[in-house]
C-alpha positions in Angstrom: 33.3 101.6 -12.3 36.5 100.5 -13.0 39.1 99.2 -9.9 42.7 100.2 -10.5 45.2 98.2 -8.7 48.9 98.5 -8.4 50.9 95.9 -7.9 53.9 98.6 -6.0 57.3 98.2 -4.2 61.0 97.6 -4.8 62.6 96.2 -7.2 62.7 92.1 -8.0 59.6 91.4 -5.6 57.8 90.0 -8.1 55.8 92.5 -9.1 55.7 91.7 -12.8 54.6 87.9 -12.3 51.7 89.3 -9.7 50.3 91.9 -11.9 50.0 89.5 -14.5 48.6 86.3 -12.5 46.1 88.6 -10.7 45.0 90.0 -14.6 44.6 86.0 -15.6 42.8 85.2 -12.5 40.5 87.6 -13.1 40.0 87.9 -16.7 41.3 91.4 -16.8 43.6 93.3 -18.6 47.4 94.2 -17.0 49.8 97.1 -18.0 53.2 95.3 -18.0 56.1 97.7 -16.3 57.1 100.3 -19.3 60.4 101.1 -17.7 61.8 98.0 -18.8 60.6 98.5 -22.5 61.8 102.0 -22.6 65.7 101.2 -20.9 66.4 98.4 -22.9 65.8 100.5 -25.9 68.0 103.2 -24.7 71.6 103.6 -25.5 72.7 105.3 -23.1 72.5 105.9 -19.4 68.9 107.2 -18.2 68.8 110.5 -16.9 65.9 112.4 -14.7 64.0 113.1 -17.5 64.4 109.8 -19.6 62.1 109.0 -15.8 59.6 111.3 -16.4 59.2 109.9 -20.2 58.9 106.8 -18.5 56.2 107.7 -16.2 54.2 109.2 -19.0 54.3 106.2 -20.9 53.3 104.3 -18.1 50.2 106.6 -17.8 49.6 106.5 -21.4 49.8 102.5 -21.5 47.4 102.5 -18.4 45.1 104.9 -20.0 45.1 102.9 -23.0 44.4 99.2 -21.2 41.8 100.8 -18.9 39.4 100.7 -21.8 39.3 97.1 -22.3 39.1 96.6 -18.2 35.7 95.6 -17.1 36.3 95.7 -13.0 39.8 95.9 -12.4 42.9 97.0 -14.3 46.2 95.5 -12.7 48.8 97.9 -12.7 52.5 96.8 -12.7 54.2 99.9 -11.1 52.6 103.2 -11.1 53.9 106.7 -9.9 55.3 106.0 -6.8 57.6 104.0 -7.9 58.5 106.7 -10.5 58.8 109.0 -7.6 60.8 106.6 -5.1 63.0 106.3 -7.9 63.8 109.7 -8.6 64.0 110.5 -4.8 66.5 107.8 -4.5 68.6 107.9 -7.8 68.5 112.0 -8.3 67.2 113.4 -4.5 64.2 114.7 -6.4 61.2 114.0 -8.1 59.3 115.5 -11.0 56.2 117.8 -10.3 54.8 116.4 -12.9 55.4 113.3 -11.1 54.4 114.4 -8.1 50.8 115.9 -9.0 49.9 112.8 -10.9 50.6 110.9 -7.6 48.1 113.0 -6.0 45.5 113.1 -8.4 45.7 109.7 -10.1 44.3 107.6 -7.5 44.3 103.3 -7.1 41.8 101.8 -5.7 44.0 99.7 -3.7 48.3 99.1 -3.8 49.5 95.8 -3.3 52.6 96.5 -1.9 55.4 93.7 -2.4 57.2 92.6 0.2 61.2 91.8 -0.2 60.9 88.3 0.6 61.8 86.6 -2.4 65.0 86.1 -3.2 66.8 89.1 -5.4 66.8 88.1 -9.2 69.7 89.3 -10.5 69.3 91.8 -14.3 71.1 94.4 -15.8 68.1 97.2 -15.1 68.0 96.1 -11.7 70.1 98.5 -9.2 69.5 98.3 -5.6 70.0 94.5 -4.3 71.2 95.5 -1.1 68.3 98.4 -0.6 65.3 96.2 -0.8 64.4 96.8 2.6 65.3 100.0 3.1 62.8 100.5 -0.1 60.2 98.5 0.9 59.4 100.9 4.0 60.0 104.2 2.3 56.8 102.3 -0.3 55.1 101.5 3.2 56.0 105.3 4.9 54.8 107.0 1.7 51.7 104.6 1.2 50.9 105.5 5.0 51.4 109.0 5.0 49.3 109.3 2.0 46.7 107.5 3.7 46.1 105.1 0.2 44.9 102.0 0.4 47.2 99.2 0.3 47.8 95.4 1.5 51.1 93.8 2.0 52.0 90.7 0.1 54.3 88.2 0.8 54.9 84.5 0.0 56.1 82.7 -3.0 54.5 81.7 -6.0 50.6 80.5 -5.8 50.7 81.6 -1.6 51.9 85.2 -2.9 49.2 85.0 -5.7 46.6 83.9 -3.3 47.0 86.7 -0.7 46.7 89.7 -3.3 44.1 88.3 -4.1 42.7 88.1 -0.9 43.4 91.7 -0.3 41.7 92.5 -2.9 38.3 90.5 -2.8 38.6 91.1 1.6 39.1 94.8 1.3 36.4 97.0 1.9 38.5 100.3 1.4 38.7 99.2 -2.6 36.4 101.7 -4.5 36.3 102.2 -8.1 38.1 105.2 -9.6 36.1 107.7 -10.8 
């Protein structure tokens, strides 16, 4: 059965480079972040539904990708950062949103940690709010009792713990 992993947590924490290094380490496919694909495109500023388009992409890119996985599928984002997002930048989220949070389950979230420094890009809004982000990922990770690891470091020692957490962790089952 296949493992679904998100690679989760604010923004510029590397989460992009991760879900991609862990997918070449382990010979598996990745679903690179559709947000960015979707604002670039756009003309003008997002609103709360272009985020709901965006999370259905996301889904529908994951859905497509999991059919080539064999074990794992690395993730890069998933639907709490959709939710976070809308939380922060409209003080709600979508039910949509919301239900597929509940029901979509990972096996296992890596959560990033904010220890890199903040890479600066046009999509990018919050470079002063990484922390503050990083524990409402942590608070909602915890209160949702999902499985998640922490990952810090740089380069190959940030590589090397995800992947730790994921071949260490016992709580990582295969979605059904």
């Amino acid at each position: 059965m296949l493992k679904r992993i998100s690679v989760t947590g604010p923004e510029s924490t590397g989460k992009s480079w991760l879900a991609e290094n862990l997918a070449n380490r382990f010979n598996e496919p990745w679903v690179p972040e559709y947000s960015r694909t979707f604002l670039e495109n756009l003309k003008e500023p997002y609103t709360f539904e272009n985020v709901l388009l965006i999370a259905k992409g996301q889904f529908k890119a994951e859905e497509t990708l999991a059919k080539k996985a064999k074990e794992y599928l690395f993730c890069d984002t998933d639907f709490l950062v959709t939710h976070i997002w809308c939380m922060v930048k409209f003080g709600k989220s979508h039910a949509w949103i919301e239900y597929m949070l509940e029901t979509h389950r990972y096996s296992h979230y890596l959560l990033c940690s904010p220890d890199l420094p903040w890479q600066a890009d046009p999509l990018r809004e919050h470079p002063h709010m990484r922390k503050e982000l990083f524990e409402m990922y942590k608070t909602e990770l915890e209160n949702r009792n999902f499985s998640f690891s922490i990952v810090s470091g740089e380069g190959e020692e940030r590589l090397q713990d995800a992947i730790d957490s994921i071949v260490n962790s016992e709580s990582i089952k295969p979605n059904p």
